[in-house]
C-alpha positions in Angstrom: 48.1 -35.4 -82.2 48.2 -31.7 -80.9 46.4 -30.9 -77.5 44.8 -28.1 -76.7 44.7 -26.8 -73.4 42.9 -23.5 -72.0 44.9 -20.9 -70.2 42.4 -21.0 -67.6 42.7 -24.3 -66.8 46.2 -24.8 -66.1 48.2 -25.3 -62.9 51.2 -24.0 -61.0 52.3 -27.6 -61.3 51.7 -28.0 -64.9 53.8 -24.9 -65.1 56.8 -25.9 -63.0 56.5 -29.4 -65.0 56.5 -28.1 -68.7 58.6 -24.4 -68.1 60.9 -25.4 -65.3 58.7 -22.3 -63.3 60.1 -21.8 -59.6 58.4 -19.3 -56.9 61.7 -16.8 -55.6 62.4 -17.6 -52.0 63.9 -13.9 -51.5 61.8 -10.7 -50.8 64.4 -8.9 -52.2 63.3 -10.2 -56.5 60.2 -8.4 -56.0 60.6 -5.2 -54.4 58.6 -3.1 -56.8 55.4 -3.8 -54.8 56.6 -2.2 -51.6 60.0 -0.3 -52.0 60.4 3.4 -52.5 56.8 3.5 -53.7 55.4 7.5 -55.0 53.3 9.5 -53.5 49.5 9.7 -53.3 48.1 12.9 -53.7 45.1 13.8 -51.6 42.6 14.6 -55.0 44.3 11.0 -55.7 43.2 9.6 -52.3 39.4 11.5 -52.9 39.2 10.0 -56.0 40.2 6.5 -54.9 37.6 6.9 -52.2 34.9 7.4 -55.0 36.1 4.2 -56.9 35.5 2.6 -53.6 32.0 3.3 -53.2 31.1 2.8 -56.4 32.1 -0.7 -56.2 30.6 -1.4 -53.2 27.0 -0.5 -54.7 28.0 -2.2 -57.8 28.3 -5.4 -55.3 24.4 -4.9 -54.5 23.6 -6.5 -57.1 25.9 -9.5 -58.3 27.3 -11.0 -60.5 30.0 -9.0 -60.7 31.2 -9.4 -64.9 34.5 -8.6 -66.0 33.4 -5.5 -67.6 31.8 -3.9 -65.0 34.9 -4.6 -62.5 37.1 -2.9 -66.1 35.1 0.0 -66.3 34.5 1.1 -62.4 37.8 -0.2 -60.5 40.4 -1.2 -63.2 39.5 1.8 -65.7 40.4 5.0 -63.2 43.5 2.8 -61.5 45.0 2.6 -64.8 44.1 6.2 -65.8 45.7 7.9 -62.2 49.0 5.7 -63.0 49.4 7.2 -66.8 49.2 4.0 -68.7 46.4 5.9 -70.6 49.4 8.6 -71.9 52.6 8.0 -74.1 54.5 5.8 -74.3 51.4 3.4 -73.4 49.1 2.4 -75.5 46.2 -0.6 -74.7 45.4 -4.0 -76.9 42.0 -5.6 -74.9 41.6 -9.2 -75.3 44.9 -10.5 -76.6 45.0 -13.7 -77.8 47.8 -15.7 -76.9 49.0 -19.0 -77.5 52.2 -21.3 -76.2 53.4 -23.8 -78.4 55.1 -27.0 -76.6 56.0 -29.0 -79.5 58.2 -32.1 -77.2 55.1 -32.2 -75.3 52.3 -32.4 -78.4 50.1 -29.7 -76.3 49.4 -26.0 -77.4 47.9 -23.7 -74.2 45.6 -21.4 -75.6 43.6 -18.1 -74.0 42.7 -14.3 -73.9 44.3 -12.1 -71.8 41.6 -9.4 -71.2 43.7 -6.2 -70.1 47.4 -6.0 -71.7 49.3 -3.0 -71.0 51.8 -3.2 -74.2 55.3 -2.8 -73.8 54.9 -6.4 -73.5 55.9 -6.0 -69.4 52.6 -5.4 -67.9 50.0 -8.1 -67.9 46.7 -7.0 -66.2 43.8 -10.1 -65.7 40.3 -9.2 -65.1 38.7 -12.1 -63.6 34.7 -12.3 -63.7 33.9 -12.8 -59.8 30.7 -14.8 -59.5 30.8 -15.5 -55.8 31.5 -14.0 -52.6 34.8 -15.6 -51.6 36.2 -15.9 -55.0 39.8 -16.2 -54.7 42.5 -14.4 -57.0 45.0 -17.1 -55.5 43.0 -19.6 -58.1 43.9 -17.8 -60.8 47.6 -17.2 -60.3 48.0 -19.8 -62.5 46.4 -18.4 -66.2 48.0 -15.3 -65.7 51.5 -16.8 -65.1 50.8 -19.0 -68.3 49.8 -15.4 -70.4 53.5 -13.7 -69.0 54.8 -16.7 -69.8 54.0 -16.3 -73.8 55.2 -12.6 -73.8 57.5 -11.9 -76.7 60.3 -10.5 -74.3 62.7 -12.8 -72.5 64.9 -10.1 -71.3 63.0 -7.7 -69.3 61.1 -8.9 -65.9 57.2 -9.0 -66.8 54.7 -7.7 -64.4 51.1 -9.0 -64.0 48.0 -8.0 -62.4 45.1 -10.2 -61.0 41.9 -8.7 -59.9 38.1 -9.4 -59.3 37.6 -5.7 -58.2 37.8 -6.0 -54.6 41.3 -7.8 -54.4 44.2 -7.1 -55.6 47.8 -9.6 -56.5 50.7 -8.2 -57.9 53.1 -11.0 -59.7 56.9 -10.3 -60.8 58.5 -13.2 -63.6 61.8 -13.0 -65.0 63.5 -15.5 -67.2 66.8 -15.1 -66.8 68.2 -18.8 -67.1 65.1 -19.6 -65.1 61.6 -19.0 -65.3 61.5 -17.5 -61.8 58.1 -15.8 -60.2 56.8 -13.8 -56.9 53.7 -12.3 -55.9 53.2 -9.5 -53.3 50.8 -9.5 -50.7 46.7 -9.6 -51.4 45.2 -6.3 -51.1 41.5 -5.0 -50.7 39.6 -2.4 -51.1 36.7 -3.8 -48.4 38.5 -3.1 -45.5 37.8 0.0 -43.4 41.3 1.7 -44.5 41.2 0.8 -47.9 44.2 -0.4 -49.6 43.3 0.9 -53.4 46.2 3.6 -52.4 48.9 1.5 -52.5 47.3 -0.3 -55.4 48.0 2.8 -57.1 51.2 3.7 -55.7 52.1 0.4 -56.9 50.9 0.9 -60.6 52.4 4.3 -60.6 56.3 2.7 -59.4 55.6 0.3 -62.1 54.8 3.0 -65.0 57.9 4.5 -64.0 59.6 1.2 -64.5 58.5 0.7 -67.9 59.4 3.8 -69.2 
């Protein structure tokens, strides 16, 4: 008998276990995050700024729901990077679904951003408490890349409650092989939405 199993309830464990996953020991498989990354403009930097604030009084009154973290953080990040212009084009909650037949289990779930060239994954996650942590949701958005359609291009994902911010590289080239860059935030006094974007904007390139 078939289980089914919700994306957001697997594990990195259940993930190495059933895909052979492994975490990269070398800084040097995901350089995208921090190497040669463009430019921010100053009206870029302004603009960032205003994002910024508008979170923070958005925070006033929690919870924070998915589509509210969409439409005032996620929304203009994806705009200033071009993923809103050709050759990009959006699909909002994708279903997706992993068959593992040995196994008898199916994983199930929505992905709630996906940027299409099936390479950039981008997961909104509905932060209902202060210290939420992106780190506990690594997993479902690994298990979403995962089911993307291309083996032979390295995937990119996003994971973000609206105030932090994870990068995550996967390839699958023999191995299902993964890394994540470094948390970011936009609550700290120098906020770090700019390399956010500087990061989105290396990755547009990328794609193209």
């Amino acid at each position: 008998m078939v289980q089914f199993i919700q994306a957001q309830n697997v594990g990195i464990a259940y993930l190495e276990e059933r895909f052979g996953l492994k975490l990269a020991e070398d800084d040097r498989f995901f350089p995208e995050w921090f190497e040669s990354l463009p430019e921010i403009t100053d009206l870029e930097k302004e603009y960032l700024d205003r994002v910024k604030a508008n979170f923070l009084n958005l925070v006033k009154r929690p919870p924070i729901l998915e589509n509210a973290v969409k439409m005032v953080v996620l929304s203009p990040l994806l705009d200033l990077a071009g993923f809103y212009r050709p050759p990009f084009s959006i699909l909002t909650e994708e279903s997706i679904e992993i068959s593992l037949e040995e196994a008898g289990e199916v994983i199930r779930g929505r992905i709630d951003v996906l940027v299409i060239q099936d390479q950039l994954w981008l997961l909104v996650i509905e932060s209902k408490r202060a210290a939420f942590s992106l780190t506990e949701n690594i997993s479902q958005a690994l298990a979403y890349m995962i089911s993307h359609p291309n083996q032979e291009k390295p995937v990119f994902g996003l994971v973000t409650n609206g105030s932090h911010f994870i990068f995550i590289k996967l390839t699958n080239l023999n191995t299902l092989t993964y890394a994540l860059s470094d948390e970011f935030t936009l609550l700290k006094r120098q906020s770090e939405l700019y390399q956010v974007l500087a990061t989105l904007k290396k990755l547009s390139q990328i794609l193209q």
